[in-house]
N, C-alpha and C positions, 0 to 999 in steps of 0.2 A: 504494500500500500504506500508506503512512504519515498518508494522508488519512482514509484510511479506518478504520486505529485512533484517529486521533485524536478523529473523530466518535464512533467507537465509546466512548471514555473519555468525551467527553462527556456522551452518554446516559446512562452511567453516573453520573456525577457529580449527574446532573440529577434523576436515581431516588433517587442515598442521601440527596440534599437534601430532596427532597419528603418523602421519608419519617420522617428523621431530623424536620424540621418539625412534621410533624403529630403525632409525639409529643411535643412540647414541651409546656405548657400554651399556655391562649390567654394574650398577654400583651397585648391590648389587645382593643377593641370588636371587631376583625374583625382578619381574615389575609390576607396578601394574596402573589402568588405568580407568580412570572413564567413564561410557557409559549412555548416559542419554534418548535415547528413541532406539526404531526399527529399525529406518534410519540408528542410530549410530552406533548400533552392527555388518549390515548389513556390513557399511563400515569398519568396525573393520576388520571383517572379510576376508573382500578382499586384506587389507592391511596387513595383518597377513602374507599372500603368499609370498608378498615383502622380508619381512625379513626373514622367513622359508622354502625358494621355496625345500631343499632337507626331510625337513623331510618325514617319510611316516607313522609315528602313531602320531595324536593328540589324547590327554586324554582330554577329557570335564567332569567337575564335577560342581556340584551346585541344588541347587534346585528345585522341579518342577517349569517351569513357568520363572527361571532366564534369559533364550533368549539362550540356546544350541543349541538349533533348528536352531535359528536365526545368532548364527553365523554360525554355517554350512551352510546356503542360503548366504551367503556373501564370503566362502571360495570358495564356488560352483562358485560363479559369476568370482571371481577371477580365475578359472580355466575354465572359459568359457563355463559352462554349466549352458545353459539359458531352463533347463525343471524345472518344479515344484518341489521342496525341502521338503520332509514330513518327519513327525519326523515316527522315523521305531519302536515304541513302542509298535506296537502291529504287524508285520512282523517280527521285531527286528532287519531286514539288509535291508537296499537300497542300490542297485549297481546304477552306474551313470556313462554310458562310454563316454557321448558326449562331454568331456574336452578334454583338452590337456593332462590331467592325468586323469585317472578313479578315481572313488572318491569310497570306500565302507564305509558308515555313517550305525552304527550299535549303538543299545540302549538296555543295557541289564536288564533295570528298571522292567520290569516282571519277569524276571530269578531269582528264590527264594535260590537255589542255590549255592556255588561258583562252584560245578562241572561240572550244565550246563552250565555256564558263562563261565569259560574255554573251554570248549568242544568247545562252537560257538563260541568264540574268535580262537580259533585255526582254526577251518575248516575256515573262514573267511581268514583268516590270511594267511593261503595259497593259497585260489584262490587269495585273492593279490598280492600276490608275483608273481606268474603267469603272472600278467597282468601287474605289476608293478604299483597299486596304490597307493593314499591314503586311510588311514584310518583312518579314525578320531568314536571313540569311545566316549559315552556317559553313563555315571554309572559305569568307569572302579574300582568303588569300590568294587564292585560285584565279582571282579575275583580275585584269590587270587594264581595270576604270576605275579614275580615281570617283569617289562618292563621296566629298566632303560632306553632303547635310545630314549625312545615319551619324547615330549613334553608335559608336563600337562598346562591343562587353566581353573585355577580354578574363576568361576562368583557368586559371592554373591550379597543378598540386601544390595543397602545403607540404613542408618537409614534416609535419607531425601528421596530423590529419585537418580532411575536410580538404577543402577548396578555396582560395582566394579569387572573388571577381572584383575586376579591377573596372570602372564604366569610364570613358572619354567621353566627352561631350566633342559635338561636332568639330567645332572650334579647334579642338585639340587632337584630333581626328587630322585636321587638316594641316596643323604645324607640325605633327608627325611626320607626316607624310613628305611637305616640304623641305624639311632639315634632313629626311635620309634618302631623297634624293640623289 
């Protein structure tokens, strides 16, 4: 019983953080945010919406295995689409219209490529627009157009546990980009 609340205060603890966070301003080039199981990312993920309800390109980057997926099932949630969340790695695009916003989650980790990778980022990219999604993108390493206005969410391993996501705001997205030119 008492493991069991305690986990439970935890979770909690780990929600009024994220969130209380993300209302802060940004007080440096980027954010960075520790996530330490499923649950967490999930709720990351929902909470992500709060503070970026207008974007309409997230960049996800990170490792196989780091919880891309996972936050995309939490962004989902956040937009109100309660169907099954699959990583699109071997389709490459899931459309998802039962939100409030349509959601297009594309993965372009098999595209060997950058000129497939552009190709279906563009075709993508405009039935978006069309329909006025999101898109939130996964291995936009792969594509070699620059996207200054997404937001990037970069998730690494910590050396303990969990996961570190780190988010860039466009802006810094784009002085990246410039200075490693």
């Amino acid at each position: 019983m008492k493991k069991s609340k305690k986990k439970e205060t935890k979770k909690e603890n780990f929600y009024k953080l994220v969130e209380a966070s993300f209302w802060m301003e940004w007080q440096s080039t980027d954010s960075c945010w520790l996530i330490e199981n499923l649950e967490e990312t999930i709720a990351f993920g929902k909470i992500l919406l709060n503070k970026f309800p207008d974007f309409k390109l997230i960049l996800l980057e990170g490792p196989l295995g780091a919880g891309k997926t996972s936050l995309v099932k939490g962004i989902a949630l956040g937009l109100g689409i309660n169907e099954p969340i699959t990583s699109p790695s071997f389709p490459l695009s899931q459309h998802y219209y039962s939100g409030r916003v349509p959601l297009f989650h594309l993965d372009l980790y098999r595209l060997e490529t950058n000129e497939d990778a552009n190709e279906l980022f563009i075709q993508e990219e405009e039935e978006a627009k069309e329909c006025d999604s999101l898109i939130i993108l996964e291995w936009p390493e792969r594509l070699s157009l620059a996207l200054p206005d997404a937001l990037r969410i970069k998730i690494d391993f910590c050396s303990t546990e969990g996961r570190l996501a780190h988010i860039y705001p466009p802006e810094t997205s784009k002085r990246k980009e410039m200075t490693s030119s």
